[in-house]
LUMFI-367216 format. One record per residue (C-alpha): x, y, z. Coordinates in steps of 0.2 Angstrom, whole numbers, padded with zeros to 4 digits, always signed. Layout:
<rs>
XYZ...
</rs>
This chain:
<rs>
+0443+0570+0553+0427+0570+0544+0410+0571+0554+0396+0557+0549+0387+0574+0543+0399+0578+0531+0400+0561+0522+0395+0553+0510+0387+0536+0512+0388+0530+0492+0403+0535+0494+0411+0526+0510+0401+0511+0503+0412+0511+0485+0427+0513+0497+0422+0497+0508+0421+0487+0489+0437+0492+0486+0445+0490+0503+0436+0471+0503+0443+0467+0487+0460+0473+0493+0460+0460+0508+0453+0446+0498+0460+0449+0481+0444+0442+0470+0428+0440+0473+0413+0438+0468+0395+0446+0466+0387+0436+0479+0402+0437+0492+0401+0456+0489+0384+0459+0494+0384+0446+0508+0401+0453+0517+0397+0470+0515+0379+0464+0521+0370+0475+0506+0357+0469+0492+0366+0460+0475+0357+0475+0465+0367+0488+0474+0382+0479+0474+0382+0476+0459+0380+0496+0456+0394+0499+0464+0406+0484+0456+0400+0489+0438+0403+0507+0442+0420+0503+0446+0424+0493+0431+0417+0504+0419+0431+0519+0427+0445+0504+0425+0446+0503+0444+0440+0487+0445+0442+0470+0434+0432+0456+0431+0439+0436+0430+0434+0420+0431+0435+0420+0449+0427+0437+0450+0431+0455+0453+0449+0461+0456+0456+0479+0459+0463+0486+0444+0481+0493+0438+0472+0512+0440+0479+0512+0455+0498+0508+0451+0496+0523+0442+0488+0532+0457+0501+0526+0470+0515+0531+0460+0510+0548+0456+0509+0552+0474+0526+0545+0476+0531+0558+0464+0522+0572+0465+0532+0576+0479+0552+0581+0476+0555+0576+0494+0550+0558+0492+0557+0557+0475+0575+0564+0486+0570+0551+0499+0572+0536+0487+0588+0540+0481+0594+0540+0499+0584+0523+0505+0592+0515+0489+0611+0522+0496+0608+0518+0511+0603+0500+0508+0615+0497+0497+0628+0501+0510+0625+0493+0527+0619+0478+0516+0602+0477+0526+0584+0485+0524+0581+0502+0524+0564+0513+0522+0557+0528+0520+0539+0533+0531+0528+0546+0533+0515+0550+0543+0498+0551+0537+0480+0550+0549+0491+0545+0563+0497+0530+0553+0517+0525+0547+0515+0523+0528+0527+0514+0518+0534+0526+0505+0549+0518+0500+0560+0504+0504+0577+0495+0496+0584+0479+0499+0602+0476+0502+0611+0460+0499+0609+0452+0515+0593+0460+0521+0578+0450+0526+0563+0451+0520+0546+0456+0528+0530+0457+0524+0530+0477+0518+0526+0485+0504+0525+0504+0499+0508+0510+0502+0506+0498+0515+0500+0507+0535+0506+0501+0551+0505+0508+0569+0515+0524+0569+0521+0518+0586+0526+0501+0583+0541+0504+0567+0558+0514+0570+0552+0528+0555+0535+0530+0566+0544+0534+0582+0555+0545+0576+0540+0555+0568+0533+0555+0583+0548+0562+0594+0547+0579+0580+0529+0580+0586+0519+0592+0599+0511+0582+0613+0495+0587+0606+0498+0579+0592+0503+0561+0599+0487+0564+0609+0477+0564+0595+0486+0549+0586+0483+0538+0601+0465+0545+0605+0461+0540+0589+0472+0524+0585+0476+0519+0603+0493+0509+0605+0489+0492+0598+0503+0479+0603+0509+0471+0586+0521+0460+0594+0522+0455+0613+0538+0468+0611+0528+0483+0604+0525+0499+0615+0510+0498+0621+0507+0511+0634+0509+0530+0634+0523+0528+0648+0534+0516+0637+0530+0527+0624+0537+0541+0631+0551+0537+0636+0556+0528+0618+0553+0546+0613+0563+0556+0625+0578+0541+0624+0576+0548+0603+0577+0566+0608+0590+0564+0618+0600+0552+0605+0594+0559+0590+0586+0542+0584+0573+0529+0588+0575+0512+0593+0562+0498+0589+0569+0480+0595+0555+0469+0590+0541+0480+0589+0533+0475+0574+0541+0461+0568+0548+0448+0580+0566+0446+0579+0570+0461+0568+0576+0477+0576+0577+0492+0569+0586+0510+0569+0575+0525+0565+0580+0545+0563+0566+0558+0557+0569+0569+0540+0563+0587+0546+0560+0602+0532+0569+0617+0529+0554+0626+0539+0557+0615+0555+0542+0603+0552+0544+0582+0551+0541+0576+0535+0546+0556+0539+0558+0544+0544+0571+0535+0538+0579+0517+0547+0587+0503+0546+0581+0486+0550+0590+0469+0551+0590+0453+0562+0594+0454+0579+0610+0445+0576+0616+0459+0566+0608+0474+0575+0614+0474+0592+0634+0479+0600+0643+0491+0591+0634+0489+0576+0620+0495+0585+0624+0507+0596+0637+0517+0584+0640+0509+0566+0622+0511+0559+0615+0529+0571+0630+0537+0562+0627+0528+0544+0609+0532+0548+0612+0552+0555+0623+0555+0542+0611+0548+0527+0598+0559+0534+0608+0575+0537+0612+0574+0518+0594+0571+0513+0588+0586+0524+0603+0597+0515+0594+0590+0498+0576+0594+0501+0582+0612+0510+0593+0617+0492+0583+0607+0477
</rs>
């Protein structure tokens, strides 16, 4: 993580624009500068800058992000052979138990959204690829974190503590740790309402040829449909089994 000294301000400033512009979707001059509590002039610096790289649009009702990033997102999503390997898989696997299935990895201590697919019955949530949630709170998360060194989940939850999404999120050190041993010991995670309420979810990390964790892959679906036998043996083994063959692709690509 980068010191204050080793930053720079213009710089962190161009990232708020685009960060404010992401949570609002338009704005305009005006609300830019008084948010972001800087002058118009410099604002206005930093907006035109933007445009005149194609990062940022201008509207009627102000300044949007532009379809750079589109571009930008989905080069990281390829540049990769493992993420490309992992989409196939999610898509499979969705396909299958008929529910909705994603692909995470970890990246500064947050779960990131690389890919997901919808089955036929799944239900839908408010995700998206690209989109960052607690590491602890989603099944992928958890089982990332049960490949990881103590050190490192020390580090994670120094820096982004253990927020409770939902009143059924884990949201102290000790339920923590015992989620990630219960993972160990079973070869996958378990997140029953974690971060969305009433969805429950089945997570198994996607290790590298070398040994290290690269993500997670799981499962989610209404609690109606994620408990019993279902739970407990249909979707581990659909799960353990989709992630076994992805491991075997990534290790012989």
């Amino acid at each position: 993580m980068a010191t204050d000294d080793e930053t720079i301000g213009a710089v962190g400033r161009t990232l708020d624009v685009l960060e404010f512009l992401r949570e609002h979707g338009a704005a305009t001059l005006s609300t830019v500068a008084t948010e972001l509590d800087v002058s118009k002039s410099t604002a206005h610096r930093h907006l035109r800058t933007l445009e005149g790289r194609e990062y940022v649009v201008e509207h009627d009702d102000g300044f949007h992000l532009g379809l750079r990033f589109l571009d930008l997102g989905e080069f990281t999503r390829r540049c990769r052979p493992e993420y490309r390997l992992a989409k196939e898989k999610v898509v499979e696997l969705a396909d299958e138990v008929d529910e909705r299935v994603q692909f995470m990895v970890e990246e500064h201590g947050r779960a990131v959204y690389v890919h997901q697919h919808s089955g036929r019955h799944a239900v839908e949530a408010n995700t998206h690829p690209g989109k960052r949630v607690p590491i602890h709170a989603s099944a992928a998360g958890l089982a990332i974190l049960s490949e990881l060194p103590s050190a490192a989940i020390d580090r994670i939850t120094d820096r982004h503590g253990l927020s409770a999404v939902t009143p059924k999120t884990l949201s102290t050190r000790e339920a923590l740790e015992r989620e990630l041993q219960a993972t160990c010991d079973r070869g996958y995670s378990i997140n029953d309402q974690g971060i969305i309420e009433g969805l429950r979810a089945v997570g198994a990390p996607v290790t590298g040829p070398e040994g290290g964790v690269i993500g997670g892959l799981s499962i989610s679906g209404p609690l109606h449909r994620m408990e019993g036998e279902r739970l407990e043996e249909r979707i581990p083994s659909l799960l353990l089994g989709a992630t076994n063959e992805l491991e075997l692709n990534i290790a012989y690509q």
